[in-house]
C-alpha positions in Angstrom: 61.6 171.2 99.7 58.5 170.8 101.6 59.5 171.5 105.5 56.2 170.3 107.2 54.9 166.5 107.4 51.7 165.5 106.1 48.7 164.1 108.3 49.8 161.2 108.0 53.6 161.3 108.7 52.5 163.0 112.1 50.1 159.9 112.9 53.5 157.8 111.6 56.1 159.2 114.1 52.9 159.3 117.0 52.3 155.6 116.8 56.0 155.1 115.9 56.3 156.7 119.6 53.7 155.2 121.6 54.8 151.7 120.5 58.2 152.1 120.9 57.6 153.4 124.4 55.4 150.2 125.7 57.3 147.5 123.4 60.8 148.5 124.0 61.5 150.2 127.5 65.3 150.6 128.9 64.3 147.5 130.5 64.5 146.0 127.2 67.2 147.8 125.6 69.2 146.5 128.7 68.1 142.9 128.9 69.4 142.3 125.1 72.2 143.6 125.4 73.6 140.3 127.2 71.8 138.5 124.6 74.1 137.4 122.0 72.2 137.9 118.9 71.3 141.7 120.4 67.7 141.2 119.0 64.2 139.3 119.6 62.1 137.2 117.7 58.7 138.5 119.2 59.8 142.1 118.6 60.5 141.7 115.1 57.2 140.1 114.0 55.7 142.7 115.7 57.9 145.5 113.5 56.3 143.9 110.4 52.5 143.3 111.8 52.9 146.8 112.1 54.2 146.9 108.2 57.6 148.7 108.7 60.0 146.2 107.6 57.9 147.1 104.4 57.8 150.7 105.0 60.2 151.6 101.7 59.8 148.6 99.8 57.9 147.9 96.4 54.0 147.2 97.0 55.0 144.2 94.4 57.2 142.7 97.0 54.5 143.4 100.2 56.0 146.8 101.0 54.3 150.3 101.5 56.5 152.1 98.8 57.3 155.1 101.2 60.1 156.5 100.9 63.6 157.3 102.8 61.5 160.7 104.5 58.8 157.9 106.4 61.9 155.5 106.8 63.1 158.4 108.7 60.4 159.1 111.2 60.3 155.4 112.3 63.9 155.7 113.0 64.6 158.9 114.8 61.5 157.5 117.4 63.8 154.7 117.2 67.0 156.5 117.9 65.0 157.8 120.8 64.5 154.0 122.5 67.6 153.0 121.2 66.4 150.0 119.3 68.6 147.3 119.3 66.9 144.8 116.6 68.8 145.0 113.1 65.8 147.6 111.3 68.8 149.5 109.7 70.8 146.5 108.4 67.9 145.0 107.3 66.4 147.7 105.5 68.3 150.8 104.7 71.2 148.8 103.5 70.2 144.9 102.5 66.4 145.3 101.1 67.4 148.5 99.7 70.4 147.4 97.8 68.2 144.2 96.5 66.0 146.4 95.2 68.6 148.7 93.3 71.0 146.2 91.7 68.5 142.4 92.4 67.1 140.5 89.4 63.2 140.1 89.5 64.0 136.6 91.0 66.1 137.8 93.5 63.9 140.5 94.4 60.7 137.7 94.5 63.1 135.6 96.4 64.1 138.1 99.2 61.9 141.4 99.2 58.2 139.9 100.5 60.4 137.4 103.1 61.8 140.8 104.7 59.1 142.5 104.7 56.7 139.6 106.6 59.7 139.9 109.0 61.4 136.3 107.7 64.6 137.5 106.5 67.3 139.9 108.5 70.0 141.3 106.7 73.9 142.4 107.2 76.0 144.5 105.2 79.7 142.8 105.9 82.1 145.6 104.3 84.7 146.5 106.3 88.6 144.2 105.8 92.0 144.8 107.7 91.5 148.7 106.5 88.6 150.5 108.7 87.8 152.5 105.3 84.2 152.6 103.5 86.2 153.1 100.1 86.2 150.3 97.4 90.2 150.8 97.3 90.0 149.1 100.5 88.1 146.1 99.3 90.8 142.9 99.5 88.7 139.7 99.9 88.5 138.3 96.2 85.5 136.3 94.4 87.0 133.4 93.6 84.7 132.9 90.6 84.9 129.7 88.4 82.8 127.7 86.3 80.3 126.8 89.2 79.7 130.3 90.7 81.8 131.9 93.3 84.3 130.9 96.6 85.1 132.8 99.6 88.4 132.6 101.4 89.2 135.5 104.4 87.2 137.5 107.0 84.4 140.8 107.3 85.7 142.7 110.4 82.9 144.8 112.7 79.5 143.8 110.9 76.7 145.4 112.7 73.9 142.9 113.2 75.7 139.9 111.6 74.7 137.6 114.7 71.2 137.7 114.2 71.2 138.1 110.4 70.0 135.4 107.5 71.7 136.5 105.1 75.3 138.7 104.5 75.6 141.3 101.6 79.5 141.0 100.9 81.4 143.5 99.0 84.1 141.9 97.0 87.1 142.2 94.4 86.7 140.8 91.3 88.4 141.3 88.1 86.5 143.7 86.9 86.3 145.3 90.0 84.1 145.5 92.9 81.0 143.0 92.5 78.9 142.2 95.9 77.5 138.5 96.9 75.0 137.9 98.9 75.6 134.9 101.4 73.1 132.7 103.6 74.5 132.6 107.0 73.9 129.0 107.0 76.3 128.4 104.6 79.4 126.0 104.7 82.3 127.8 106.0 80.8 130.8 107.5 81.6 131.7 110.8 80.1 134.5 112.8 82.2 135.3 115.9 81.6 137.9 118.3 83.4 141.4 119.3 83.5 143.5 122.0 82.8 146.9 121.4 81.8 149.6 123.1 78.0 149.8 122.2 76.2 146.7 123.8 73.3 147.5 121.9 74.2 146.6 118.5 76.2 143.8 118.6 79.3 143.5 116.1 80.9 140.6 115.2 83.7 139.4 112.8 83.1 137.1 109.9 85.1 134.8 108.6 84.9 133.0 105.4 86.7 129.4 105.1 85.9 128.2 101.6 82.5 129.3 101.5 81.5 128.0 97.8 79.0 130.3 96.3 76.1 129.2 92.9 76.0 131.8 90.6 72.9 133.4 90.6 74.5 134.7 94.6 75.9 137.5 92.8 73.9 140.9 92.7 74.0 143.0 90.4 76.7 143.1 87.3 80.0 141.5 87.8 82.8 144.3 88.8 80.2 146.7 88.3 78.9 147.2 91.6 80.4 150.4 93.3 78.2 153.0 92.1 74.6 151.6 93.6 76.9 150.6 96.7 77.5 153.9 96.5 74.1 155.1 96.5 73.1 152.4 99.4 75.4 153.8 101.6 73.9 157.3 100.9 70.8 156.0 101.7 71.9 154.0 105.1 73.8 157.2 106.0 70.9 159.5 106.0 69.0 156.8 107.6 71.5 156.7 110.3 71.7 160.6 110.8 67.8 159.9 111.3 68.7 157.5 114.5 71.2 159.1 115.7 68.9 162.5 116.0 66.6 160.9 117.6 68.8 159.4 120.0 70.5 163.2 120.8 66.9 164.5 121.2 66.4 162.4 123.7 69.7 162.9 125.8 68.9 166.6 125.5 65.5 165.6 127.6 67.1 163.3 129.8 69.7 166.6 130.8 66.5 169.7 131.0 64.6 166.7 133.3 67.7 165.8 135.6 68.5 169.5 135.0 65.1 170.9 136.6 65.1 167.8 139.3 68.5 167.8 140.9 69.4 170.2 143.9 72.7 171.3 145.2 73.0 174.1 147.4 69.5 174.2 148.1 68.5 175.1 144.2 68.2 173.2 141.1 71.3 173.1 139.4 69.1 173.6 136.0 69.4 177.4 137.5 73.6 177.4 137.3 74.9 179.3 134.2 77.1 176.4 133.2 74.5 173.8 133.2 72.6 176.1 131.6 74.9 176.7 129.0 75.1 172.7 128.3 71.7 172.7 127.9 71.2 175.4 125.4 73.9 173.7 123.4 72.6 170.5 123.3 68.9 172.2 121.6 72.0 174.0 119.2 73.2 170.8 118.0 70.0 168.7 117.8 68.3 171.6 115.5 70.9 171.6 113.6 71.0 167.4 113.1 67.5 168.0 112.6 67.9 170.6 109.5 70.9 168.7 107.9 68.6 165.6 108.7 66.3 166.1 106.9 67.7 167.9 103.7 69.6 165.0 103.3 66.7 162.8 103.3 64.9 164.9 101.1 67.7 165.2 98.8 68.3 161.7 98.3 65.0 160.7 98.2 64.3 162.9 95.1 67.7 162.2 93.3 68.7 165.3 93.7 72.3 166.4 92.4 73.3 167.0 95.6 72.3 164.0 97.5 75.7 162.4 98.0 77.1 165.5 99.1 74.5 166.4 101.7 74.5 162.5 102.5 78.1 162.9 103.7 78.1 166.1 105.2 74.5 165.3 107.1 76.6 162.3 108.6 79.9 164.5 109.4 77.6 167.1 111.4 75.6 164.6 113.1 78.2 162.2 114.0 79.8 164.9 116.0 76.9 166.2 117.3 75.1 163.3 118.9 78.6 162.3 120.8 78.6 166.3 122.0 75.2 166.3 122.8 75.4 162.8 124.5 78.7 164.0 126.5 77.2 166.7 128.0 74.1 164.9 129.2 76.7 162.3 131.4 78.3 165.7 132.9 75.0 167.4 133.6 74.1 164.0 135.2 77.6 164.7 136.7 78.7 160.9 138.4 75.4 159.6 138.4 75.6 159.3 134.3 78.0 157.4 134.5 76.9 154.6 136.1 74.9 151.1 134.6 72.2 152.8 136.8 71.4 155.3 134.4 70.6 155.8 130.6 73.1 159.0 129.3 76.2 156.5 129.4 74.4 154.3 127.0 73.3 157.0 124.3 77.1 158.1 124.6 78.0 154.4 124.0 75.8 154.8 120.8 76.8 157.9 119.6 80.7 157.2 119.8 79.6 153.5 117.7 77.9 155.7 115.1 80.5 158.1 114.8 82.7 155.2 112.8 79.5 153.6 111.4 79.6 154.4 107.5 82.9 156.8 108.0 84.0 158.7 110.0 83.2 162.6 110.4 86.2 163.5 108.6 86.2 160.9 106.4 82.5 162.1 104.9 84.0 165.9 104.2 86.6 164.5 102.3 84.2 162.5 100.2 81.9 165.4 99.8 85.0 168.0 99.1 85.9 165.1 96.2 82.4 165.7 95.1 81.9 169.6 95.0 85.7 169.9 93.4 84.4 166.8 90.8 81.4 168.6 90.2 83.3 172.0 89.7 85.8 170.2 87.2 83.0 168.6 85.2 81.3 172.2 84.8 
């Protein structure tokens, strides 16, 4: 593993940085947040003048054809400005699962429109059961001669209001198969829900009949756990990416407030206990920043470990950004926790991300099955 970024991966995350600071202030970040859709037409063409709704796609299709180590820097500066626009959704889990399991025509059809910034895209998993597992996969196919039909409802879809087009996990005889559905479609309804994170806006889907052709299905019929599989890998590290960059910056926001606020005639930067916060927070981001970017080394080689380090990168991260963002509102002390200020909206974030993809807990117990799997098979 190569621990230092080239040339150009330092000019990446430095323009990544500087446009991110003029393009998409707190100001901004706040003012979408009452916007229903949680994202900007403007913004996004901008995102792929600048080529990185390409960034990890196929230079076939328009893309770059980086890989999931650049995806990374673009998003931890974007974790940093707490981007509200659907760049995840759209390309660690839609574009990427396209291009694993797509046919050449649906790759033709979907790749080039996302990366000129045409085409947003959702990943609606989640049923009754908050679990990432296939077990928990209820709404069926309903394939017949024609193609397929839809009948029941996606709960907490990140980015479904402003998305074209859904990528829907569903039971089929064979097993899990996954569909991928035009928003626009008869009998789709996109409803929002309040959640705690007003910067990524979550809605519930419901699906009322929605008839399907054939050629919506992606991938193999029942056969599609296994690259859904190695999606979420992907979108997890991607995530852990984010979610550093976001903790990186509440550790900044705390040291600045930290150096700047006075009680009793002194900084309160110069109080053991705030001192203590502080030095914790840099604990928890290095170590983000280590299991970071393993992971996104490891799965961006194939490495045997990558699903393992996947799930344990998101475990330790998880956890770490809500620390790390819980101790910047109490360093901030009653000031953080007002609209006034930032720190309460990083913690908003990091508590939303915890769930996203599993929870902590949920991710050791997926890597544990692994390592004892692994074990077994040796």
């Amino acid at each position: 593993m190569d621990v230092q970024f080239s040339e150009e991966q330092v000019l990446l995350r430095e323009s990544a940085r500087d446009f991110l600071e003029k393009e998409c202030p707190p100001a901004r970040v706040r003012e979408l947040m009452d916007e229903p859709r949680g994202s900007s037409d403007d913004f996004w063409k901008k995102l792929a003048d600048l080529g990185w709704l390409g960034l990890t796609l196929p230079e076939e299709h328009g893309g770059a054809g980086l890989d999931l180590l650049d995806l990374a820097i673009v998003l931890e500066e974007m974790g940093r400005a707490l981007v509200p626009d659907p760049f995840l959704s759209t390309l660690a889990l839609g574009a990427r699962a396209i291009e694993l399991a797509g046919s050449a025509e649906q790759q033709a059809r979907y790749l080039p429109a996302v990366a000129q910034g045409r085409l947003r895209i959702a990943l609606a998993f989640l049923e009754e059961e908050p679990s990432w597992s296939p077990e928990a996969l209820r709404l069926a196919d309903g394939a017949g001669a024609d193609g397929f039909r839809l009948e029941g409802d996606k709960s907490f879809v990140s980015d479904a209001a402003s998305a074209d087009l859904l990528l829907v996990p569903v039971r089929s005889e064979a097993g899990v198969s996954c569909l991928l559905v035009e928003t626009s479609a008869a009998g789709v309804e996109i409803a929002p829900v309040a959640y705690n994170d007003m910067t990524r806006k979550v809605s519930r889907v419901c699906f009322s009949g929605t008839a399907l052709p054939a050629d919506a299905l992606l991938g193999e019929p029942g056969r599609a756990w296994p690259w859904l599989q190695r999606v979420l890998d992907f979108a997890k590290v991607a995530l852990c990416a984010e979610m550093l960059g976001g903790a990186q910056r509440a550790m900044e926001m705390s040291v600045a407030y930290a150096k700047q606020r006075e009680q009793f005639g002194r900084p309160i930067g110069s109080f053991q206990a705030i001192q203590h916060k502080c030095a914790n927070q840099l604990v928890k981001v290095e170590g983000m920043r280590s299991a970071t970017w393993y992971a996104a080394w490891s799965v961006a080689g194939g490495e045997p470990d990558a699903h393992t380090s996947a799930c344990l990168a998101k475990a330790y991260c998880s956890e770490a950004y809500s620390a790390v963002a819980g101790d910047a509102i109490q360093i901030h002390g009653g000031l953080g926790f007002t609209w006034e200020q930032d720190p309460h909206l990083f913690y908003k974030r990091a508590k939303a991300d915890e769930l996203l993809f599993g929870s902590p807990s949920a991710n050791r117990e997926l890597a544990a099955r692994e390592i004892i799997d692994g074990r077994g098979a040796g």
